[in-house]
Backbone as XML, in Angstrom:
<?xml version="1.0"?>
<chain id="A" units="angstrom">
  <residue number="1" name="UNK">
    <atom name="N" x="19.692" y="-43.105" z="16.811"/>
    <atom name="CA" x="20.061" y="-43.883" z="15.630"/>
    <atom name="C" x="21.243" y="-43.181" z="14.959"/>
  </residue>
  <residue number="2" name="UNK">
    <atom name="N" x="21.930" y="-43.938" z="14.031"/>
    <atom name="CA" x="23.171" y="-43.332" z="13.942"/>
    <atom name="C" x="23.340" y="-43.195" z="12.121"/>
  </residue>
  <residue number="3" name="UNK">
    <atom name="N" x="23.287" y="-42.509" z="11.988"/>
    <atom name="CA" x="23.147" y="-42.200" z="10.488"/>
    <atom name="C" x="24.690" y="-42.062" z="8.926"/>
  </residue>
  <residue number="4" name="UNK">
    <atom name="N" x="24.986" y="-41.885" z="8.175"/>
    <atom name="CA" x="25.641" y="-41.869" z="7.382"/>
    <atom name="C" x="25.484" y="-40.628" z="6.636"/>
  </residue>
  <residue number="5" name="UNK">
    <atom name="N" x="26.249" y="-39.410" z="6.407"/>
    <atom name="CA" x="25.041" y="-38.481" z="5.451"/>
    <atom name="C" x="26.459" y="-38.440" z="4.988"/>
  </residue>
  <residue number="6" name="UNK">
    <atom name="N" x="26.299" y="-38.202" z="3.228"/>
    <atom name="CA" x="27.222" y="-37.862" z="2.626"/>
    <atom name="C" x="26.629" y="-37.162" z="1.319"/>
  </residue>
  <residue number="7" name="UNK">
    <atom name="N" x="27.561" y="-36.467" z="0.755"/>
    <atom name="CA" x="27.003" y="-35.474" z="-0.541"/>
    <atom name="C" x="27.941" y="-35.337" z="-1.750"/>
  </residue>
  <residue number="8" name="UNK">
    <atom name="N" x="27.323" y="-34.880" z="-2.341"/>
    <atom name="CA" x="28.229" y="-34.450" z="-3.249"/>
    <atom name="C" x="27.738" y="-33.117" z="-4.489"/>
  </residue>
  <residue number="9" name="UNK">
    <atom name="N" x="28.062" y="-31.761" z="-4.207"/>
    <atom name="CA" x="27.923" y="-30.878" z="-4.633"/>
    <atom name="C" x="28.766" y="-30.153" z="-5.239"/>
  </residue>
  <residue number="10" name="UNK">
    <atom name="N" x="28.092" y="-29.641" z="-6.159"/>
    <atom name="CA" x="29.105" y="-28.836" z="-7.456"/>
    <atom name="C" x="29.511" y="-27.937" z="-7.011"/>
  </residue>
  <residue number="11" name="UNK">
    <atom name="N" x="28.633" y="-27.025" z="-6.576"/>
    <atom name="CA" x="29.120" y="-25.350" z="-6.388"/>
    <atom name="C" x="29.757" y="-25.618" z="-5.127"/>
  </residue>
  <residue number="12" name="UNK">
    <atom name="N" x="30.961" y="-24.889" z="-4.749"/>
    <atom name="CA" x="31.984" y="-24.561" z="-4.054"/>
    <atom name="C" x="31.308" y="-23.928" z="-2.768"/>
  </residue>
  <residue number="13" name="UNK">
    <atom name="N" x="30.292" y="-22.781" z="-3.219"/>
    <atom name="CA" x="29.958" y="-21.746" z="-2.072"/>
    <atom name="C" x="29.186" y="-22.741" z="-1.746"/>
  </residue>
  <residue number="14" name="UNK">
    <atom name="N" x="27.713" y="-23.506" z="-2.230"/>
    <atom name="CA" x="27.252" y="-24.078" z="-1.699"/>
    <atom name="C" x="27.298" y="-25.379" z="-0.496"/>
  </residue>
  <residue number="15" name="UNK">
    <atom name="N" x="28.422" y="-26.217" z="-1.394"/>
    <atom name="CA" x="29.296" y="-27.593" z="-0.847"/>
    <atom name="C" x="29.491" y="-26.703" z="0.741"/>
  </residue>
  <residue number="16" name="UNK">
    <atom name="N" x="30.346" y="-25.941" z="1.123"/>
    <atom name="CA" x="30.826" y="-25.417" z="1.969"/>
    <atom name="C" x="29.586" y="-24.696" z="2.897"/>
  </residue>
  <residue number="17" name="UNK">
    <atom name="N" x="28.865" y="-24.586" z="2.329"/>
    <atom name="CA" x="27.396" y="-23.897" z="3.373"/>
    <atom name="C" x="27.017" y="-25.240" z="3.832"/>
  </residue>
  <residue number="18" name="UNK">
    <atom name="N" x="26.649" y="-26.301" z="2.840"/>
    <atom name="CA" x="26.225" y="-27.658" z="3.635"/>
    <atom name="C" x="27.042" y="-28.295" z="4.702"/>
  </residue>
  <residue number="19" name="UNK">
    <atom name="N" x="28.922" y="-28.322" z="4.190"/>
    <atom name="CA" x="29.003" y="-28.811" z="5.210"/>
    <atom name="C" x="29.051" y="-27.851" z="6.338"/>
  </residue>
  <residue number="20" name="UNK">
    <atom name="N" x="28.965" y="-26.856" z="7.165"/>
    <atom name="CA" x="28.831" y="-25.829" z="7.929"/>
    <atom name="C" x="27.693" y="-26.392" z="8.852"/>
  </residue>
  <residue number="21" name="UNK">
    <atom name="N" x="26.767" y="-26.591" z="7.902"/>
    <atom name="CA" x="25.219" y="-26.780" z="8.631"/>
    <atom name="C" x="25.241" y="-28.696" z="9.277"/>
  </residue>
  <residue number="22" name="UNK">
    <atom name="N" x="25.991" y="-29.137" z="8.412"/>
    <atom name="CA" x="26.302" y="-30.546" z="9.117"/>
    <atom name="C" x="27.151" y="-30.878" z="10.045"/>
  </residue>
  <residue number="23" name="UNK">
    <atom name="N" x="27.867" y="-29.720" z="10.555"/>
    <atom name="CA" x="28.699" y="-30.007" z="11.278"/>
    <atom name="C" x="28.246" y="-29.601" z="13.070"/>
  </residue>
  <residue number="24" name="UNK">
    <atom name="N" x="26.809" y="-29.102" z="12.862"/>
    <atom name="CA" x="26.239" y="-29.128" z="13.633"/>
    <atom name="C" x="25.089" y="-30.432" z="14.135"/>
  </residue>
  <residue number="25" name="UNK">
    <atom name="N" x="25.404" y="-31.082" z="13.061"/>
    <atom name="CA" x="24.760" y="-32.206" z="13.744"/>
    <atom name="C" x="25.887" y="-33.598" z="14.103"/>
  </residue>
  <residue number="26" name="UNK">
    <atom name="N" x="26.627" y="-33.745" z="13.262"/>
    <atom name="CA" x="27.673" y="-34.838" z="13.832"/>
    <atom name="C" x="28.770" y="-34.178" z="13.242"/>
  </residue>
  <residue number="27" name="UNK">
    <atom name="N" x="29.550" y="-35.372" z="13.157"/>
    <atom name="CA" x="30.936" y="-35.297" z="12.831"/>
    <atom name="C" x="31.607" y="-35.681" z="11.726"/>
  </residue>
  <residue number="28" name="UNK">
    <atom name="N" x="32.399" y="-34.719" z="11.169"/>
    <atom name="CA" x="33.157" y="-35.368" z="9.983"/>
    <atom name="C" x="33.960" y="-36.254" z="9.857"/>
  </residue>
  <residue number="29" name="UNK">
    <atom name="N" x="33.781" y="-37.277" z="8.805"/>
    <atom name="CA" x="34.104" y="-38.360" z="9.248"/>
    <atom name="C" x="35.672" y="-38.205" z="7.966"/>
  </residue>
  <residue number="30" name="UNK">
    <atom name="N" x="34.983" y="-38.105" z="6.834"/>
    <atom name="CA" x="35.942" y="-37.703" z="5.730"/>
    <atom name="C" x="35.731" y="-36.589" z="4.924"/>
  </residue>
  <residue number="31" name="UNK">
    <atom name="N" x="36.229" y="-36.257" z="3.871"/>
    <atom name="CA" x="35.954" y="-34.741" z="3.371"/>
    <atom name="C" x="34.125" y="-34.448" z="3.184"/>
  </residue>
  <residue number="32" name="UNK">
    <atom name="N" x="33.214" y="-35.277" z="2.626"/>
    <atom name="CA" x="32.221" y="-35.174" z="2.127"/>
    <atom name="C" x="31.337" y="-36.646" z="2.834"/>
  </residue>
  <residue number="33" name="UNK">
    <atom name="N" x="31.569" y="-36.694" z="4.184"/>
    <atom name="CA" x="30.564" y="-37.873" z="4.826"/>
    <atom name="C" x="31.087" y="-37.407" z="6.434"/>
  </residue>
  <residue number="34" name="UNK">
    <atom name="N" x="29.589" y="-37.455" z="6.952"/>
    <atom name="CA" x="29.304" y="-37.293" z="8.397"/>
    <atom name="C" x="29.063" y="-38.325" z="9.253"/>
  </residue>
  <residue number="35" name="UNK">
    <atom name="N" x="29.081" y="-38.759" z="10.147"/>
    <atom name="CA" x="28.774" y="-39.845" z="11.179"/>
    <atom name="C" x="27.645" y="-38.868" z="12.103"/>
  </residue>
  <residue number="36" name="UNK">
    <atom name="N" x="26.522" y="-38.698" z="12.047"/>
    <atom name="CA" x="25.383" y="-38.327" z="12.794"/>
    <atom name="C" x="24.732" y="-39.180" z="14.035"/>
  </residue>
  <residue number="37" name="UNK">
    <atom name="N" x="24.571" y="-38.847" z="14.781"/>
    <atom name="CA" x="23.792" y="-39.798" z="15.933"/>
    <atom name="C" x="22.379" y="-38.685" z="16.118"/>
  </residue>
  <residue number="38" name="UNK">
    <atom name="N" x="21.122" y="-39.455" z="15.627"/>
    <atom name="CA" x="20.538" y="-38.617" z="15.555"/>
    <atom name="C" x="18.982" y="-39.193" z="15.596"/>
  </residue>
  <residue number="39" name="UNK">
    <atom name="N" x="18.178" y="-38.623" z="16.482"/>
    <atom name="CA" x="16.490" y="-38.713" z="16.881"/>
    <atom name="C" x="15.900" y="-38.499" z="15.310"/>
  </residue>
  <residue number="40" name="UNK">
    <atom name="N" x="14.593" y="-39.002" z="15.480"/>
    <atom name="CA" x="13.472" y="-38.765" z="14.088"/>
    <atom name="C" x="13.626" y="-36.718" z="13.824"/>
  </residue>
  <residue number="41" name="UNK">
    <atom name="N" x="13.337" y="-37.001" z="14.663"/>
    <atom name="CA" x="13.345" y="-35.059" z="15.257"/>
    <atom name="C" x="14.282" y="-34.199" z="14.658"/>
  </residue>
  <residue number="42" name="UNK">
    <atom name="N" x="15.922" y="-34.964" z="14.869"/>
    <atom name="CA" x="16.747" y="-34.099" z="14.485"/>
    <atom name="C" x="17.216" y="-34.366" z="13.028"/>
  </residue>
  <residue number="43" name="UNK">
    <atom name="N" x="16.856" y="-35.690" z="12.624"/>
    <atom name="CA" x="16.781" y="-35.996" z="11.293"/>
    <atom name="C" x="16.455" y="-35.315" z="10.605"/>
  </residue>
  <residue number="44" name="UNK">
    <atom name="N" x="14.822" y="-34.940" z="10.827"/>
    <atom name="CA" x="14.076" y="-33.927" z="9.917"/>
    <atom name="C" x="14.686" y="-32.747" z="9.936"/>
  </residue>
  <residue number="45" name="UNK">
    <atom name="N" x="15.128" y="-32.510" z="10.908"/>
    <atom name="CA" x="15.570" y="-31.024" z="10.775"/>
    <atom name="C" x="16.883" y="-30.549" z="9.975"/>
  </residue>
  <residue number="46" name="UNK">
    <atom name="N" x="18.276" y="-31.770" z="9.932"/>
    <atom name="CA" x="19.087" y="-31.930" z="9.115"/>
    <atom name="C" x="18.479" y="-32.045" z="7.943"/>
  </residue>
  <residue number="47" name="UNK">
    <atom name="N" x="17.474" y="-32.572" z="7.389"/>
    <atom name="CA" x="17.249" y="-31.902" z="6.194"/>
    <atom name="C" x="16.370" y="-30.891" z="5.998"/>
  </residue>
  <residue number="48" name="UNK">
    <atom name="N" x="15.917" y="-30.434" z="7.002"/>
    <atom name="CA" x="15.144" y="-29.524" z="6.344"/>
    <atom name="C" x="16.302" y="-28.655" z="6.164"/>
  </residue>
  <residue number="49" name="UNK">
    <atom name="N" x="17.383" y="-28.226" z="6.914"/>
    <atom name="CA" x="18.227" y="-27.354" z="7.082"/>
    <atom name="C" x="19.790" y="-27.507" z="5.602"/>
  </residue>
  <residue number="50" name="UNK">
    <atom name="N" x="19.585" y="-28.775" z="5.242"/>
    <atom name="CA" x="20.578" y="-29.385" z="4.311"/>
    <atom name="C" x="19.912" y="-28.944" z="3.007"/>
  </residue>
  <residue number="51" name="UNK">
    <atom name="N" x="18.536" y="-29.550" z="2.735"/>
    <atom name="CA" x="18.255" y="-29.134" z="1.147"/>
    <atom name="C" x="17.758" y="-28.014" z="0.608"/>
  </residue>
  <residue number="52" name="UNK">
    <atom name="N" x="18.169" y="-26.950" z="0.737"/>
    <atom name="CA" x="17.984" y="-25.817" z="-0.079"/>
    <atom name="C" x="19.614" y="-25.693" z="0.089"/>
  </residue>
  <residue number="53" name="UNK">
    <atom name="N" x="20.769" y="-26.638" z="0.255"/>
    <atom name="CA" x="21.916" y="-26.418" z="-0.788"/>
    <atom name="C" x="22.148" y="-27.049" z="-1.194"/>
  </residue>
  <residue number="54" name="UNK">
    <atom name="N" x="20.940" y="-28.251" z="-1.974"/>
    <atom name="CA" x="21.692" y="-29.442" z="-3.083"/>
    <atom name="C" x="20.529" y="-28.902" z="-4.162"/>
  </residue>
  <residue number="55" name="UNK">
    <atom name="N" x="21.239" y="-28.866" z="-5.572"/>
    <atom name="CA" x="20.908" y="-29.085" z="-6.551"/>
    <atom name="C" x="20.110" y="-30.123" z="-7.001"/>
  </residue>
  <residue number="56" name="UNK">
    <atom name="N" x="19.044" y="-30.421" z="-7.130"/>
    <atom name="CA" x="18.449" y="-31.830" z="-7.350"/>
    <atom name="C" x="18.829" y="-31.921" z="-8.185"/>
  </residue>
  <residue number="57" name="UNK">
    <atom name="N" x="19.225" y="-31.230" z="-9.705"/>
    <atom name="CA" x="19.230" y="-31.869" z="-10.971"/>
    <atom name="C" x="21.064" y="-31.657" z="-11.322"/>
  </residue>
  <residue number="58" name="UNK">
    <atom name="N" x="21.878" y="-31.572" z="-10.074"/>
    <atom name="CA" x="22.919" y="-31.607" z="-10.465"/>
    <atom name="C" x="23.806" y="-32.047" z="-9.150"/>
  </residue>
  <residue number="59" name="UNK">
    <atom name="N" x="23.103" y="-32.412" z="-8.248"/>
    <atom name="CA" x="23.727" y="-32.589" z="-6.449"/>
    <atom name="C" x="23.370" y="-34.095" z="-5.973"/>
  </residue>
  <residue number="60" name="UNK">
    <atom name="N" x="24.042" y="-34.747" z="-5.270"/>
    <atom name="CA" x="23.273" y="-35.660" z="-4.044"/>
    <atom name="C" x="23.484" y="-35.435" z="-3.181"/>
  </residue>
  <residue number="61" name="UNK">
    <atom name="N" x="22.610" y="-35.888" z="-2.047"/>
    <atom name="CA" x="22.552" y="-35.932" z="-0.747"/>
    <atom name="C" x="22.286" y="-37.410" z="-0.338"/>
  </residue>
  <residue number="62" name="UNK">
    <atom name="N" x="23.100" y="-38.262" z="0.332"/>
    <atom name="CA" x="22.858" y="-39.638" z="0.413"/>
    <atom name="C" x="22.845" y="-39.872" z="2.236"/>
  </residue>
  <residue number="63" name="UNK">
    <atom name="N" x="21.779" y="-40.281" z="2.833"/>
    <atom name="CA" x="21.693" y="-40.442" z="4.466"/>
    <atom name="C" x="21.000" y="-42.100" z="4.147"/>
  </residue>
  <residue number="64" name="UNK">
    <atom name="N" x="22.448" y="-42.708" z="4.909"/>
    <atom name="CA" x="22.350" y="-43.955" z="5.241"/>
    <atom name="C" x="21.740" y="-44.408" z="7.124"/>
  </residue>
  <residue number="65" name="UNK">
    <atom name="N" x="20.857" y="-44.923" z="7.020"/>
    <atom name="CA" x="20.632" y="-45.197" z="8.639"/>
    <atom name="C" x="21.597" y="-46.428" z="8.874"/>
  </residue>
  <residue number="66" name="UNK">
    <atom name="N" x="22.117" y="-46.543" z="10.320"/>
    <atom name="CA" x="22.976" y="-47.338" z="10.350"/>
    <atom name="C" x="22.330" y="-48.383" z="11.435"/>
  </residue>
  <residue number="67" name="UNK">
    <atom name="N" x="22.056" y="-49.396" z="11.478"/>
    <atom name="CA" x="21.004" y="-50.410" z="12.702"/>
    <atom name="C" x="22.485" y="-51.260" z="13.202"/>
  </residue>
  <residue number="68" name="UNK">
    <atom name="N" x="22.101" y="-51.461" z="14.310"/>
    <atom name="CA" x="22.929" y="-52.069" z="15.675"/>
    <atom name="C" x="23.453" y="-53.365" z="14.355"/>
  </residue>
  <residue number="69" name="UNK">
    <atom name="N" x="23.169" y="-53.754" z="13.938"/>
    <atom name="CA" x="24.182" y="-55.195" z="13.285"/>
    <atom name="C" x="25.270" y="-54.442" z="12.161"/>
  </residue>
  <residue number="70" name="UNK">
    <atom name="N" x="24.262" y="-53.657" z="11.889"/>
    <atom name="CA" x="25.646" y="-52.679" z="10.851"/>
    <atom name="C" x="26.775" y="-52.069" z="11.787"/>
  </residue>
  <residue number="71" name="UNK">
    <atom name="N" x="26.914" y="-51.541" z="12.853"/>
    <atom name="CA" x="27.948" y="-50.750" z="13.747"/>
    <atom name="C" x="28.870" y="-52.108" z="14.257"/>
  </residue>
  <residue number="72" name="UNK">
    <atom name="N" x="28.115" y="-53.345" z="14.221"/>
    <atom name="CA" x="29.000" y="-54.566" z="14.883"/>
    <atom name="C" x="29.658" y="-55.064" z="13.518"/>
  </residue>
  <residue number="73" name="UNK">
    <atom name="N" x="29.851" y="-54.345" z="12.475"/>
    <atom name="CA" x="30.454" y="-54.691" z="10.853"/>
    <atom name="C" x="30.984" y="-53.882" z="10.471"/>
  </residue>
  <residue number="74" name="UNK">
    <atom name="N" x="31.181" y="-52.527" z="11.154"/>
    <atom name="CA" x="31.932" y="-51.356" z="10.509"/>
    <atom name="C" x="33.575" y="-51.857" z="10.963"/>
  </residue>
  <residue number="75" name="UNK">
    <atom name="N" x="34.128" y="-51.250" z="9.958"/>
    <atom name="CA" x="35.523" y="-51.173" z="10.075"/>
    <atom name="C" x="35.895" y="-50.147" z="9.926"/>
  </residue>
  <residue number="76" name="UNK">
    <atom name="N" x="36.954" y="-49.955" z="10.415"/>
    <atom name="CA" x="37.737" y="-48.330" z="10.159"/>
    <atom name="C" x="38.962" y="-48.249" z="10.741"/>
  </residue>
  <residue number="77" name="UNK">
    <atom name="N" x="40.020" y="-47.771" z="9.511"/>
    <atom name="CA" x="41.293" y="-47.626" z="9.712"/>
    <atom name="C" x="42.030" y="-46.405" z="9.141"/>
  </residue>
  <residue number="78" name="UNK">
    <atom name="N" x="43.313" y="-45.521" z="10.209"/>
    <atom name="CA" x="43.274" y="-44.466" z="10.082"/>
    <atom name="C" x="42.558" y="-43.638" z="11.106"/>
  </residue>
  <residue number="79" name="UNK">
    <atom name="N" x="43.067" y="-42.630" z="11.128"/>
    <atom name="CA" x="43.593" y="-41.650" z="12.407"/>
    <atom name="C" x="41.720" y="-41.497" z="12.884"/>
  </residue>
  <residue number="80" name="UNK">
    <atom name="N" x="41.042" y="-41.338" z="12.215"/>
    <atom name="CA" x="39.482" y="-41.451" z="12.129"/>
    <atom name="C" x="38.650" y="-42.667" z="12.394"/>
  </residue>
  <residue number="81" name="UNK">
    <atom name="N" x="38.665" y="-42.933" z="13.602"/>
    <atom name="CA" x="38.433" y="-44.181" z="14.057"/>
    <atom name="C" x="35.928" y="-43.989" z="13.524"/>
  </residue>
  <residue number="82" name="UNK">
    <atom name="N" x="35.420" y="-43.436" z="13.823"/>
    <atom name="CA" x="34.467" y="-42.690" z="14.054"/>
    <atom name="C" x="34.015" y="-41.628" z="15.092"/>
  </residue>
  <residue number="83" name="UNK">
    <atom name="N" x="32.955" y="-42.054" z="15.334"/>
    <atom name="CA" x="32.073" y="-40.951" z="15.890"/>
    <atom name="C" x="31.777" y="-41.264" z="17.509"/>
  </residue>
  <residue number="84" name="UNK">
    <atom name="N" x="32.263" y="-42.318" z="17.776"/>
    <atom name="CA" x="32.263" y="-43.227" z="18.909"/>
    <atom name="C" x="33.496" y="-42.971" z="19.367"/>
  </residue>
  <residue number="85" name="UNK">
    <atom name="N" x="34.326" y="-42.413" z="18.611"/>
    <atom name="CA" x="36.225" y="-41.578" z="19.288"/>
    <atom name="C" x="35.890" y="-40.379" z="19.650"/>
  </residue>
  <residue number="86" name="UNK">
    <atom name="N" x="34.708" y="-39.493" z="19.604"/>
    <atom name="CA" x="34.466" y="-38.091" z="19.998"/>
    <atom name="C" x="33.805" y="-38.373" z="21.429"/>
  </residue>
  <residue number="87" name="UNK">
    <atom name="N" x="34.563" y="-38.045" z="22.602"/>
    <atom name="CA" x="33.562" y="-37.536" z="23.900"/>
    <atom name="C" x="33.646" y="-35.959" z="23.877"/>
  </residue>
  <residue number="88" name="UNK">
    <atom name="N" x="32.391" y="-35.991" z="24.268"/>
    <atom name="CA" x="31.707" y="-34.481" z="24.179"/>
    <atom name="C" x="31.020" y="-33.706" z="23.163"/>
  </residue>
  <residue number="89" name="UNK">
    <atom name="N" x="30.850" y="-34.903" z="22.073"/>
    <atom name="CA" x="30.355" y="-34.611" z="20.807"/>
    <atom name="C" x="29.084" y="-34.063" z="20.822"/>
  </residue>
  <residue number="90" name="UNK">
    <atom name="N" x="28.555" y="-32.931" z="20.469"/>
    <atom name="CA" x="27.150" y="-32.056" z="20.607"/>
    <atom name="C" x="26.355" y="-32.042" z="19.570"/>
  </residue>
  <residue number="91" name="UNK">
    <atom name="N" x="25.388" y="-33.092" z="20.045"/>
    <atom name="CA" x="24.412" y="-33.084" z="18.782"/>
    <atom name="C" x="22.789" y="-32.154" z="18.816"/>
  </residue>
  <residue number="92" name="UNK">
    <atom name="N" x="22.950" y="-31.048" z="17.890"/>
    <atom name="CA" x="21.461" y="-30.099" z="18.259"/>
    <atom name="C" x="20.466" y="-30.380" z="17.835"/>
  </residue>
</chain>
């Protein structure tokens, strides 16, 4: 399944530890949103591994699931086509 994760965090050191840890699961899509392709399995584990660097009372963390009629509606323009332009993309 192909997911959406995007954030938005205050602290600098933190912002930068999250995206680190997301970049092990998909790909950056823009400064602060990932394109993930990702099992129940590895889901959980992106967050278990994501939230101890969001602030609940001052952070979001937003993971959109994306279903087969949504990917036949995406658009995208600019050098960043998605996540479907990466061969060899390694998802852990």
């Amino acid at each position: 399944m192909l997911y959406l994760v995007s954030y938005d965090i205050v602290d600098t050191k933190q912002r930068t530890k999250l995206a680190k840890k997301l970049l092990n699961f998909g790909r950056r899509v823009q400064y602060s949103v990932f394109e993930c392709d990702l099992t129940g399995e590895q889901l959980a584990e992106l967050k278990k591994q994501a939230l101890p660097f969001v602030d609940l009372e001052k952070d979001s963390l937003r993971i959109y699931r994306l279903c087969e009629n949504c990917l036949q509606n995406l658009e995208s323009f600019g050098v960043k086509k998605g996540w479907e332009d990466d061969e060899g993309v390694t998802v852990i």
